[in-house]
N, C-alpha and C positions, 0 to 999 in steps of 0.2 A: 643288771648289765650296763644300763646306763646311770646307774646311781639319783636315780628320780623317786619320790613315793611307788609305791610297788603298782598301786593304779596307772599313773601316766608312764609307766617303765613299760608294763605290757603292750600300754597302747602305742608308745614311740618302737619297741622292741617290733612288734607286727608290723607296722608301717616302714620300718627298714629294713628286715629281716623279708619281706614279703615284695615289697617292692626292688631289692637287691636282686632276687632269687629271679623274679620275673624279668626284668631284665636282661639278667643273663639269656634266661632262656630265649628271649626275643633275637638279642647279638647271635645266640647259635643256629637259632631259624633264619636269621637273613644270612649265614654264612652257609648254613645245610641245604638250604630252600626249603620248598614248603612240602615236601617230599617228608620230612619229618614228623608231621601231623595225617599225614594219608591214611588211607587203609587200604592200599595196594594189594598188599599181604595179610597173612596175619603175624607175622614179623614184626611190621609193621605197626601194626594195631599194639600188638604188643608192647612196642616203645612207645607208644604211644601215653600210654593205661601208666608205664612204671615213668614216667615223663611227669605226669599228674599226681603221680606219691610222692616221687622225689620234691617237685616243689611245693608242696604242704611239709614234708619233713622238713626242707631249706628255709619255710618259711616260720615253721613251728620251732626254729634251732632256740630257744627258749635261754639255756645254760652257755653256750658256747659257739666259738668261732669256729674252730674247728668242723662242729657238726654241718653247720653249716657250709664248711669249704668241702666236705666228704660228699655232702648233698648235688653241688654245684660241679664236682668233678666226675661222680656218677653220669649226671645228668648228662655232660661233654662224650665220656666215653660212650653212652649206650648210642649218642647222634653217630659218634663216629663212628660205630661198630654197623648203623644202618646206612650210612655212605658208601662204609668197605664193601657190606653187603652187597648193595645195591650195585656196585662197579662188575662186583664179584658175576651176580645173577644175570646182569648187560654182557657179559662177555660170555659165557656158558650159555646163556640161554636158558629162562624159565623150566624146559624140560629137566634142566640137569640139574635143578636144585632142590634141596638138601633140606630147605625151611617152608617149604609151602608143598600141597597138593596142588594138583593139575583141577579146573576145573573139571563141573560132573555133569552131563544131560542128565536132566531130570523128564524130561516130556520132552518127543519129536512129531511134529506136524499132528496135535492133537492127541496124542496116547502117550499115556502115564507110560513110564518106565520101572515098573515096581521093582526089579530089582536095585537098581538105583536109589530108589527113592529107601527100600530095605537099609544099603549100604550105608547111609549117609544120615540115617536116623530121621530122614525129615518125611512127615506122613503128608495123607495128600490134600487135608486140609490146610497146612503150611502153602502151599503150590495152588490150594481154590484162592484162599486170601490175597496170593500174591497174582495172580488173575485177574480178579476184581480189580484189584488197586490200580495195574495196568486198561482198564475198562476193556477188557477180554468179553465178546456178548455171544463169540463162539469156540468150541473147543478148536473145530478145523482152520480160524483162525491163528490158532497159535503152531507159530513155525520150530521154536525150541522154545525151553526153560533151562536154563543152567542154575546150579548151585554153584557163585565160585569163591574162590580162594579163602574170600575175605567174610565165607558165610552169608555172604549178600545173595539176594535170589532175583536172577536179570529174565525177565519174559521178552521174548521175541517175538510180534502176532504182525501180521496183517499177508499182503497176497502173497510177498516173496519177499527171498531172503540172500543178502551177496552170498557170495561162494567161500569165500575166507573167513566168516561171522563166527565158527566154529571151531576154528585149529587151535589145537594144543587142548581141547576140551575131550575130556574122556569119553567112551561112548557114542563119540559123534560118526 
């Protein structure tokens, strides 16, 4: 590609080809914000995951410019397509959208929600773990457990809990 011995060709090819790619993606993070890299969603998380192929492909473009411009113009659109998104779901409202579930209670004020917990595939060792890790020392301390969006599992514990802590969560 660069016309070097085929050793120092990989090695300058890598260091351009990798640093170019990265780059980019940096110029589209400060123009996307850092809303790009989230896990809001799982949308989200999604571009996130094909964000990280794209630039190992962009960076691996090995034979061609080309592959590399296909890399780098992937990578533009899927930001773009989560900006629109994102404009899209602010105006609609979380409830009306199309790409994400609504979070789940998993546990209200101390008792398991089994069918929830059925629903949603997560057993209830999933939800002791995530207890503990919260330093949970009683069950009737805990106010909710949610399963949300983004597969994340958020415990809520101690005496009380606001009023709003819950909307838009299923179950609740």
């Amino acid at each position: 590609m660069f016309g070097l011995p085929d050793w120092l060709d990989a090695v300058v090819r890598g260091l351009v080809l990798g640093g170019l790619t990265l780059g980019v993606i940096v110029a589209l993070v400060r123009v996307v914000g850092l809303r790009s890299f989230s896990k809001m969603t799982a949308f989200d998380f999604v571009i996130t995951l094909a964000t990280g192929s794209l630039l190992a492909t962009g960076a691996g473009s090995v034979s061609s410019w080309p592959s590399l411009l296909q890399a780098l113009v992937a990578i533009a659109v899927l930001m773009g397509l989560q900006v629109a998104l994102a404009f899209i779901r602010k105006a609609t409202g979380p409830s009306n959208s199309v790409l994400e579930n609504a979070p789940l209670l998993l546990m209200r004020d101390g008792v398991f929600i089994d069918e929830a917990m059925e629903k949603s595939r997560v057993s209830r060792d999933d939800v002791l773990a995530k207890l503990r890790g919260a330093n949970v020392m009683h069950f009737e301390e805990v106010r909710a457990v949610v399963l949300e969006t983004t597969g994340d599992i958020s415990v809520i514990h101690g005496s009380d809990m606001a009023p709003g802590l819950l909307d838009g969560v299923r179950g609740a």
